[in-house]
DSSP file (Angstrom, degrees, kcal/mol; ACC not computed):
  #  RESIDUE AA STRUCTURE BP1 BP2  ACC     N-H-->O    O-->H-N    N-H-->O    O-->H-N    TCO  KAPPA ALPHA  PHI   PSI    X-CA   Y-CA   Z-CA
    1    1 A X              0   0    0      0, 0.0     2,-0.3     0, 0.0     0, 0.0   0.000 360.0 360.0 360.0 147.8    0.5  -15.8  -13.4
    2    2 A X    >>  -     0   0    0      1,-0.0     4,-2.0   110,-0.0     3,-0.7  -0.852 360.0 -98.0-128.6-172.4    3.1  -13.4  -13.4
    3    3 A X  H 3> S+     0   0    0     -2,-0.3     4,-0.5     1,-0.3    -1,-0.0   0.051 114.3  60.9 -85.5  24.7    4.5  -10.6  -11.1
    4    4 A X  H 34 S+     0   0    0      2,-0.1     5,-0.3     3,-0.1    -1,-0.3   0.555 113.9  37.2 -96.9 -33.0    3.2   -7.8  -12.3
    5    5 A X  H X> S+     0   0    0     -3,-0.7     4,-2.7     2,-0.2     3,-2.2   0.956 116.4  57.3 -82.9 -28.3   -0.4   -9.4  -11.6
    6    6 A X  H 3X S+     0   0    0     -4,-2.0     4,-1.3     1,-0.2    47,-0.2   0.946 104.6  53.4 -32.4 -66.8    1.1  -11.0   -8.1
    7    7 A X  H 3X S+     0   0    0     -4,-0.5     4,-1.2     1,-0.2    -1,-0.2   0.412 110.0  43.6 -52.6  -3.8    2.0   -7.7   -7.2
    8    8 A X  H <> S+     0   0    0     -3,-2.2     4,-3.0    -4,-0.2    -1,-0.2   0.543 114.4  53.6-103.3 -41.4   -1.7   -6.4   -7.8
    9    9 A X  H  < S+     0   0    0     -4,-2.7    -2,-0.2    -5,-0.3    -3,-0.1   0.958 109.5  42.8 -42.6 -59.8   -2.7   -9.2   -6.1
   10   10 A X  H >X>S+     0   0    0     -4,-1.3     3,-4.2     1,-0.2     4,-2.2   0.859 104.9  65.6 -69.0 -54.5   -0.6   -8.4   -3.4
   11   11 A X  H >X5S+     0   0    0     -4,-1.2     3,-2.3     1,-0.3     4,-2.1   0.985 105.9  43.8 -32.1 -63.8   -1.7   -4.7   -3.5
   12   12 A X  H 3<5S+     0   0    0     -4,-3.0    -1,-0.3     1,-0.3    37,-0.2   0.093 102.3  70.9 -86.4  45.1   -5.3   -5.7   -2.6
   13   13 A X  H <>5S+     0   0    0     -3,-4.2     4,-1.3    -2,-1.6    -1,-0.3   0.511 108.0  32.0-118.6 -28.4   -3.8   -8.0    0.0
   14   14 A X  H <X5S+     0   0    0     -3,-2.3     4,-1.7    -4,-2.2    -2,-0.2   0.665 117.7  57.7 -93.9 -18.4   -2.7   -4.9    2.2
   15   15 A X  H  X<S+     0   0    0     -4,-2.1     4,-1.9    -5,-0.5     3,-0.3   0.939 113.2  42.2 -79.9 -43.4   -6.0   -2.7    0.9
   16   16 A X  H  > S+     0   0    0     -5,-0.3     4,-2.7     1,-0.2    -2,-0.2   0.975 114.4  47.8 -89.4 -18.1   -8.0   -5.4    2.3
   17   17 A X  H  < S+     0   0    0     -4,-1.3    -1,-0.2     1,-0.3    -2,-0.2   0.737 113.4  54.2 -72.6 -16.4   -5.7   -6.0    6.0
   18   18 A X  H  < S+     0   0    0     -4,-1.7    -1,-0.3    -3,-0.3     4,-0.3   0.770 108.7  47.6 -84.3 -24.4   -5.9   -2.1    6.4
   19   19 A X  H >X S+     0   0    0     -4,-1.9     3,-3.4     1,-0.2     4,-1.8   0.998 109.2  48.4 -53.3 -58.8   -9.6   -2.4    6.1
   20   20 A X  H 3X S+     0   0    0     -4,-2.7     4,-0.6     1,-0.4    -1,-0.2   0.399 113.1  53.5 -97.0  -5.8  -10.1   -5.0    8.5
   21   21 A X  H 34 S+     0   0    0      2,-0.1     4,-0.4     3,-0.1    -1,-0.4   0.285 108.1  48.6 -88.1  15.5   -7.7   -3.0   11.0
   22   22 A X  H <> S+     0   0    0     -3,-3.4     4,-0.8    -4,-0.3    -2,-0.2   0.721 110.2  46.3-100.1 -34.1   -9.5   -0.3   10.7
   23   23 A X  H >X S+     0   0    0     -4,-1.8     3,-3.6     1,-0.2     4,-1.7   1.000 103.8  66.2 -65.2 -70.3  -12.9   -2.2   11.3
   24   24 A X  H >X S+     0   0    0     -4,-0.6     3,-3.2     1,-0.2     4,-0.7   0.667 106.7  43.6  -7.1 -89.3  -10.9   -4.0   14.3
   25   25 A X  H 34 S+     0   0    0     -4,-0.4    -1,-0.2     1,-0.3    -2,-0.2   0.707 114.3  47.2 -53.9 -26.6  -10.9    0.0   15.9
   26   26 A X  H << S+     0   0    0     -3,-3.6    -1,-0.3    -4,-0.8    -2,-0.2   0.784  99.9  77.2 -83.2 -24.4  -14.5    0.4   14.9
   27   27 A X  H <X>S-     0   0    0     -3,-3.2     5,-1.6    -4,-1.7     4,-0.6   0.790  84.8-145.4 -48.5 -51.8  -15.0   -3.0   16.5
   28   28 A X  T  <5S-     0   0    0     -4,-0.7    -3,-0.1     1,-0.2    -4,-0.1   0.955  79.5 -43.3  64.0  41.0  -14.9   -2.0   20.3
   29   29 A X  T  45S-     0   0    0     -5,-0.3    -1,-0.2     1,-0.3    -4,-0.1   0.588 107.1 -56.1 105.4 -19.5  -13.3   -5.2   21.1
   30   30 A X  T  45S+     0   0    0     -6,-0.3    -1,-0.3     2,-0.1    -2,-0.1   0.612 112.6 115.3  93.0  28.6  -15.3   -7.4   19.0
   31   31 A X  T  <5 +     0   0    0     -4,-0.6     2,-0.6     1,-0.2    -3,-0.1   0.919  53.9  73.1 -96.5 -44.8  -18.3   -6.3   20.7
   32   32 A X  S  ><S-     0   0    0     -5,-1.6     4,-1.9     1,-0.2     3,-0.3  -0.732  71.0-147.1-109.6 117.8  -20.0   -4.7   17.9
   33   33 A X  H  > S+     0   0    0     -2,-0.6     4,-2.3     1,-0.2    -1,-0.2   0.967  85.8  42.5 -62.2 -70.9  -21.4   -7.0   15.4
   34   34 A X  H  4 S+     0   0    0      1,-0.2    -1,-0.2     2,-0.2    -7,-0.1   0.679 116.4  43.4 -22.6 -56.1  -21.1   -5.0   12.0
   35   35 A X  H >> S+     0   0    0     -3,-0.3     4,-1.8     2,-0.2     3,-1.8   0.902 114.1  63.6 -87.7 -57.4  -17.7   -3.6   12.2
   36   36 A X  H 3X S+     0   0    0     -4,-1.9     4,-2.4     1,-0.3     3,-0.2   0.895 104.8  45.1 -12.4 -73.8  -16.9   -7.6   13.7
   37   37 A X  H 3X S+     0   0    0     -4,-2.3     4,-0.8     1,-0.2    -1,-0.3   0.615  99.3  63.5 -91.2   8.3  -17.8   -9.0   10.7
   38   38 A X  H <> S+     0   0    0     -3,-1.8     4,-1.1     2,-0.1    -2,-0.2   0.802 103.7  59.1 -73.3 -22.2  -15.8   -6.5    8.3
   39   39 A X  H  X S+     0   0    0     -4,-1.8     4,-1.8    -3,-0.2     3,-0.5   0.971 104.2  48.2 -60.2 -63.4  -12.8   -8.0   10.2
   40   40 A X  H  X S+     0   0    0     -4,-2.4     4,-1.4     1,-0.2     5,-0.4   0.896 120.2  34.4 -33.4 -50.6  -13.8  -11.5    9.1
   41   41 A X  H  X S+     0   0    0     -4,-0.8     4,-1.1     1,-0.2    -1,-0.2   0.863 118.8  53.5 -84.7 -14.0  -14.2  -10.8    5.7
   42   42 A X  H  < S+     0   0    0     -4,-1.1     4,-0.2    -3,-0.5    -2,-0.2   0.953 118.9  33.5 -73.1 -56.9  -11.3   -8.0    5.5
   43   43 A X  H  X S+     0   0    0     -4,-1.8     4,-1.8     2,-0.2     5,-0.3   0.663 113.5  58.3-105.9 -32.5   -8.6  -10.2    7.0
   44   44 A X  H  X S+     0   0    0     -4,-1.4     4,-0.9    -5,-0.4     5,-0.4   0.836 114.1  46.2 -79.8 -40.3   -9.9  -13.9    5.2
   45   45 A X  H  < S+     0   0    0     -4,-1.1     4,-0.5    -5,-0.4    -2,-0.2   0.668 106.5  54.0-100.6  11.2   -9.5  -11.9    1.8
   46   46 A X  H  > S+     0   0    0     -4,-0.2     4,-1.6   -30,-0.2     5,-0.3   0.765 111.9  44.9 -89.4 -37.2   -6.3  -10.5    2.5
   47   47 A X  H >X S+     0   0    0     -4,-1.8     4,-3.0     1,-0.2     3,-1.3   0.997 112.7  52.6 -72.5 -53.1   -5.0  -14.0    3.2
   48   48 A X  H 3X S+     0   0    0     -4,-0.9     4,-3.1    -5,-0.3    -1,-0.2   0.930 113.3  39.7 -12.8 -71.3   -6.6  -15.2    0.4
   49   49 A X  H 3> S+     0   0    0     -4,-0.5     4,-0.7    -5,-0.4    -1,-0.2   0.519 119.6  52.6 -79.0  -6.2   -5.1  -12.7   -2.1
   50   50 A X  H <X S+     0   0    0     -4,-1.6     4,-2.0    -3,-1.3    -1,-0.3   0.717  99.8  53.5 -46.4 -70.4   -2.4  -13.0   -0.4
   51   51 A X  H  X S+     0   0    0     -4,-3.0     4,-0.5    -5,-0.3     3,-0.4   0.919 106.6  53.3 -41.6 -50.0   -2.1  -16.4   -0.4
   52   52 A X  H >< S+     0   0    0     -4,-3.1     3,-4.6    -5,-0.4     4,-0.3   0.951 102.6  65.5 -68.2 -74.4   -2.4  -16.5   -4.4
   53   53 A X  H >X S+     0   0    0     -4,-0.7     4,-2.4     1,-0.3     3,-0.8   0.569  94.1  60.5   1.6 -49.1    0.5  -13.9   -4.4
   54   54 A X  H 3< S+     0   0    0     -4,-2.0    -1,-0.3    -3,-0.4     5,-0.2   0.612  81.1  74.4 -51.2 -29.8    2.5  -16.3   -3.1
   55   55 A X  T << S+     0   0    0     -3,-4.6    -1,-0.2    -4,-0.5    -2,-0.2   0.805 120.0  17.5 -84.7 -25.0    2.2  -18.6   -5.7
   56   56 A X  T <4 S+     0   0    0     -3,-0.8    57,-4.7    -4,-0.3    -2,-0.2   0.761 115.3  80.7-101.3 -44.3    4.6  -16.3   -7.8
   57   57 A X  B  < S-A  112   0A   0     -4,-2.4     2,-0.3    55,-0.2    55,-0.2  -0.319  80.1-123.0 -50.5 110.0    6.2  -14.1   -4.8
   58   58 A X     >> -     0   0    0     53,-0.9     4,-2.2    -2,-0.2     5,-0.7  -0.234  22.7-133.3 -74.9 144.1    8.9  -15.3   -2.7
   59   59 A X  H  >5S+     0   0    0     -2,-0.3     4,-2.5     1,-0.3    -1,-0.1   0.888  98.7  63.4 -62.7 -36.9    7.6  -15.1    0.5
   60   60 A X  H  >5S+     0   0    0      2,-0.2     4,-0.7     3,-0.1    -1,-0.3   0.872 116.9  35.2 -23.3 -59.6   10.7  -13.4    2.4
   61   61 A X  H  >5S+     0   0    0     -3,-0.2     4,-2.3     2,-0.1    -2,-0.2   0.920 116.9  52.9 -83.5 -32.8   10.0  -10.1    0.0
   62   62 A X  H  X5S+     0   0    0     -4,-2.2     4,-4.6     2,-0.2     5,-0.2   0.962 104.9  51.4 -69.5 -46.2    6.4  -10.5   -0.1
   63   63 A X  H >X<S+     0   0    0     -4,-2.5     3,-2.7    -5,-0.7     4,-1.3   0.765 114.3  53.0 -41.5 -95.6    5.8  -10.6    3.9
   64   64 A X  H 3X S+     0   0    0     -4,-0.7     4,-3.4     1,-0.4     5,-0.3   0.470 108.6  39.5  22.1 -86.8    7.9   -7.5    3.8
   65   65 A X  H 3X S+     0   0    0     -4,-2.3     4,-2.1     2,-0.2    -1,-0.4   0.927 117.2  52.8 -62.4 -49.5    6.1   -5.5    1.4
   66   66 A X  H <X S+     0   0    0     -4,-4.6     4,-1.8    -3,-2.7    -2,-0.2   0.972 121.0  38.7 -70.9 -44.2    2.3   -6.9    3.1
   67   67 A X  H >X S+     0   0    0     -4,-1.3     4,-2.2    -5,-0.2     3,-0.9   0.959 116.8  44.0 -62.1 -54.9    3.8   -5.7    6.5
   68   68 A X  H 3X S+     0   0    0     -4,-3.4     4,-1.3     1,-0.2    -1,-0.2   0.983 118.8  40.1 -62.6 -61.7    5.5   -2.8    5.9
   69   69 A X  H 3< S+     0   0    0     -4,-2.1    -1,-0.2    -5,-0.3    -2,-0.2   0.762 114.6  61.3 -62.7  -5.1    2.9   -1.2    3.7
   70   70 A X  H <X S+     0   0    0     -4,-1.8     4,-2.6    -3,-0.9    -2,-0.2   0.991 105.6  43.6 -56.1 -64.4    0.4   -2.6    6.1
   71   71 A X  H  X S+     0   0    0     -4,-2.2     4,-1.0     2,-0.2     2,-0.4   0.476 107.7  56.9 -55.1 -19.3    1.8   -0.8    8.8
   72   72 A X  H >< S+     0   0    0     -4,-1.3     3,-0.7     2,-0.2     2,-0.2   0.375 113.9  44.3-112.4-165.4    2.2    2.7    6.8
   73   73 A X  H >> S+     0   0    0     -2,-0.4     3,-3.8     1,-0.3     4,-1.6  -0.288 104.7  58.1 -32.8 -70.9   -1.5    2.6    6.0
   74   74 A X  H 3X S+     0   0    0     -4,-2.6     4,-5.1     1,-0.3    -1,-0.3   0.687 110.9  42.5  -2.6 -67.2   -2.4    1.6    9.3
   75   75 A X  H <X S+     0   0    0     -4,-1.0     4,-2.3    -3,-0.7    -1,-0.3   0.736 115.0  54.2 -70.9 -14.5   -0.5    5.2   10.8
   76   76 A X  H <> S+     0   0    0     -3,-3.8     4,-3.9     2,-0.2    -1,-0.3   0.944 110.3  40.9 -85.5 -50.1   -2.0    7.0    8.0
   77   77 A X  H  X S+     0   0    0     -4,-1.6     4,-2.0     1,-0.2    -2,-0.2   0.895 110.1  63.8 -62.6 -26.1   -5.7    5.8    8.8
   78   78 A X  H  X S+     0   0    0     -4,-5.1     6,-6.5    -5,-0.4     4,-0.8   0.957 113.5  28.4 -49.9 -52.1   -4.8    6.3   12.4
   79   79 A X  H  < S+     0   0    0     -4,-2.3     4,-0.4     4,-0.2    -2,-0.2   0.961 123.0  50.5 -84.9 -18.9   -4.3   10.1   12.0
   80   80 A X  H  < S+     0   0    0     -4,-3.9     3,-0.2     1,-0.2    -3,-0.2   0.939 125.3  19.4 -76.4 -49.8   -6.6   10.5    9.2
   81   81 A X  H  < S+     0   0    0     -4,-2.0    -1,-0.2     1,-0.2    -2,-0.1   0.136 137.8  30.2-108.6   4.4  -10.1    8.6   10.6
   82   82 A X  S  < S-     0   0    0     -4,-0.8    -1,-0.2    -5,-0.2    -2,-0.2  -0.260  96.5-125.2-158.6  31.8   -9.3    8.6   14.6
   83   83 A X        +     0   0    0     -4,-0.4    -4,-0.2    -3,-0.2    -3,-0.1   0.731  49.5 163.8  56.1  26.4   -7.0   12.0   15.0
   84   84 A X        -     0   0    0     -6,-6.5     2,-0.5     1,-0.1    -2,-0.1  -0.715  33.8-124.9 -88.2 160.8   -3.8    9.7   16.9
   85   85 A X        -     0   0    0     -6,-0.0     2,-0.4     0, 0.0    -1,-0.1  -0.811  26.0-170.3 -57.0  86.2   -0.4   11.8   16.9
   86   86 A X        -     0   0    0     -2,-0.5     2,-0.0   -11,-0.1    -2,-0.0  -0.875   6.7-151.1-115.8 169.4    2.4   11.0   15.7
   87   87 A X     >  -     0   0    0     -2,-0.4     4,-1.9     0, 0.0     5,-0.2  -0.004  40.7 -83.7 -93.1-167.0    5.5   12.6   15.9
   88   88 A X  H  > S+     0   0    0      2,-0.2     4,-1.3     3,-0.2    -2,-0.0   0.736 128.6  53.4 -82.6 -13.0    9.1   13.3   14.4
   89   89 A X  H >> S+     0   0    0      2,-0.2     4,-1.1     3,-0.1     3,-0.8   0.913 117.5  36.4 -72.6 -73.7   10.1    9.6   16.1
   90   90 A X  H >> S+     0   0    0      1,-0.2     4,-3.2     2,-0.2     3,-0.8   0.994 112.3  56.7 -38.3 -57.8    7.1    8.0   14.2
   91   91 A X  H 3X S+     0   0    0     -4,-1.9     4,-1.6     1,-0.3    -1,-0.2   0.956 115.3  46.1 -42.0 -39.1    7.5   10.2   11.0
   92   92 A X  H <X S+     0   0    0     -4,-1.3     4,-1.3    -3,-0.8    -1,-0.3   0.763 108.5  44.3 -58.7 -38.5   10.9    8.7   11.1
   93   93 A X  H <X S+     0   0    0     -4,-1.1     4,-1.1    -3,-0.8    -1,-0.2   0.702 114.7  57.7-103.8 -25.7   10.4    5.1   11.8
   94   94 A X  H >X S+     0   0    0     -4,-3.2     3,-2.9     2,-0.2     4,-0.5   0.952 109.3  47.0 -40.5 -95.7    7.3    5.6    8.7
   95   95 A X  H >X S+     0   0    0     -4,-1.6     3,-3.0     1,-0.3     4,-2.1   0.578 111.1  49.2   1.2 -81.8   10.1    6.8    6.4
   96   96 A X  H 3X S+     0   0    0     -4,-1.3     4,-1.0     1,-0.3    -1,-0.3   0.653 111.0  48.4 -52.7 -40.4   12.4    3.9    7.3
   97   97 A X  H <X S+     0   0    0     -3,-2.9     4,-2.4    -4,-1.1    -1,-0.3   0.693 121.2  37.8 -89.7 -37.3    9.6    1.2    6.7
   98   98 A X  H <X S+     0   0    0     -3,-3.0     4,-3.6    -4,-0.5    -2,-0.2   0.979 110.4  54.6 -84.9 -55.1    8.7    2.9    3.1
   99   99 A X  H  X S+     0   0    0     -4,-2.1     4,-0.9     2,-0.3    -2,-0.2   0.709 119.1  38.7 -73.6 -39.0   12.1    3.8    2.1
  100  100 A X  H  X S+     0   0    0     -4,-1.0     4,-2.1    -5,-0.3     3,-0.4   0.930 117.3  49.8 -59.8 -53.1   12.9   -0.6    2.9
  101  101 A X  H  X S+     0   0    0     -4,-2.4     4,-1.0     2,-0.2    -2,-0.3   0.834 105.6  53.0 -63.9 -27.2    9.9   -1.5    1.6
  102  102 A X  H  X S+     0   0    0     -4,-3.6     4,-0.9     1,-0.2     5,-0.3   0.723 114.0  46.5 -72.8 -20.9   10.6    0.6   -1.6
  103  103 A X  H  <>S+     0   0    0     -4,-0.9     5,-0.7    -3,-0.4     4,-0.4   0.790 108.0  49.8 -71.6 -32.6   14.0   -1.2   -2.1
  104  104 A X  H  <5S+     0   0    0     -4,-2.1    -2,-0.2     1,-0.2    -3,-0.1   0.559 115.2  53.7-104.1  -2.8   12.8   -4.6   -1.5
  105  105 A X  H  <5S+     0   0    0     -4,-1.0    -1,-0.2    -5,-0.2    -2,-0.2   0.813 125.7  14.8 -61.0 -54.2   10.0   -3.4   -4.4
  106  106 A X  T  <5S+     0   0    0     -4,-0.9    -3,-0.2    -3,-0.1    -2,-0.1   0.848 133.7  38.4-118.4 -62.4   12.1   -2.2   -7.1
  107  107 A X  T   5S+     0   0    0     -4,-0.4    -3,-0.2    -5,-0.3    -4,-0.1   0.717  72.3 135.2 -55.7 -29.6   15.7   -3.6   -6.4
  108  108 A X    > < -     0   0    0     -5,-0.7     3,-0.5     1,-0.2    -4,-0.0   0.049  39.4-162.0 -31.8 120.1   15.0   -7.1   -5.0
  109  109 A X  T 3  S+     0   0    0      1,-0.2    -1,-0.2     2,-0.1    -2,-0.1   0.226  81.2  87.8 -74.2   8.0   17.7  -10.3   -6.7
  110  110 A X  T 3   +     0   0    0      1,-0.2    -1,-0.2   -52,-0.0    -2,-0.1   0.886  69.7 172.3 -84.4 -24.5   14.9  -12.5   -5.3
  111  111 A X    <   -     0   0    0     -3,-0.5   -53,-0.9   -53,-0.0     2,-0.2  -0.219  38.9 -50.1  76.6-164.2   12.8  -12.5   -8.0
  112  112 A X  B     -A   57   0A   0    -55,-0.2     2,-0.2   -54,-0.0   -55,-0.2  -0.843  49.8-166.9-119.2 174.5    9.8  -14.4   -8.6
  113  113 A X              0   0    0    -57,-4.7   -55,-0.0    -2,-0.2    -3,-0.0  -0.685 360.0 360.0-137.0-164.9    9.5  -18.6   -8.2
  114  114 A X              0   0    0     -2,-0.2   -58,-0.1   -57,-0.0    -1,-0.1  -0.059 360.0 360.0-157.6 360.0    6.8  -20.9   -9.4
């Protein structure tokens, strides 16, 4: 495999761990059966596709990139699908999280490993 398809890989690793936090909110707790199991399946095929990611990815940059861009969807689906607020402190600490993750994307000496 190489790292252009890791990185795609990886892509739908964070598409599927923002789903399955989003479903989490829809969840009520675990309470609510549907939304319940989009969490199962959301969060078992991000580690999955994850997982495979791995196999090229070093794991140091890739955790990185899953978290960071996790979290930056997250805040986006927060205001976008549930209204939350954020502020010039959030807007800030967003920034800082893309602006890492976008170096440890294009600049990284880690490479890939096999």
């Amino acid at each position: 495999m190489d790292s252009v398809r890791a990185y795609l890989l990886l892509t739908g690793a964070i598409g599927a761990e923002i789903v399955g936090s989003t479903a989490l909110k829809y969840s009520d707790g675990l309470t609510r059966l549907r939304p319940s199991l989009v969490v199962l399946v959301a969060y078992g095929l991000s580690f999955w596709l994850f997982a495979l990611a791995l196999r090229v990815l070093p794991l140091g940059i890739a955790s990185a990139i899953w978290a960071g861009l996790g979290i930056v969807g997250g805040v986006v689906v927060g205001v976008v699908l549930f209204g939350e607020r954020v502020g010039w402190t959030e807007i800030a600490g967003v920034a800082m999280i893309l602006c890492g993750t976008t170096l440890l994307m294009l600049f990284s000496n880690a490479g890939t490993h096999r």
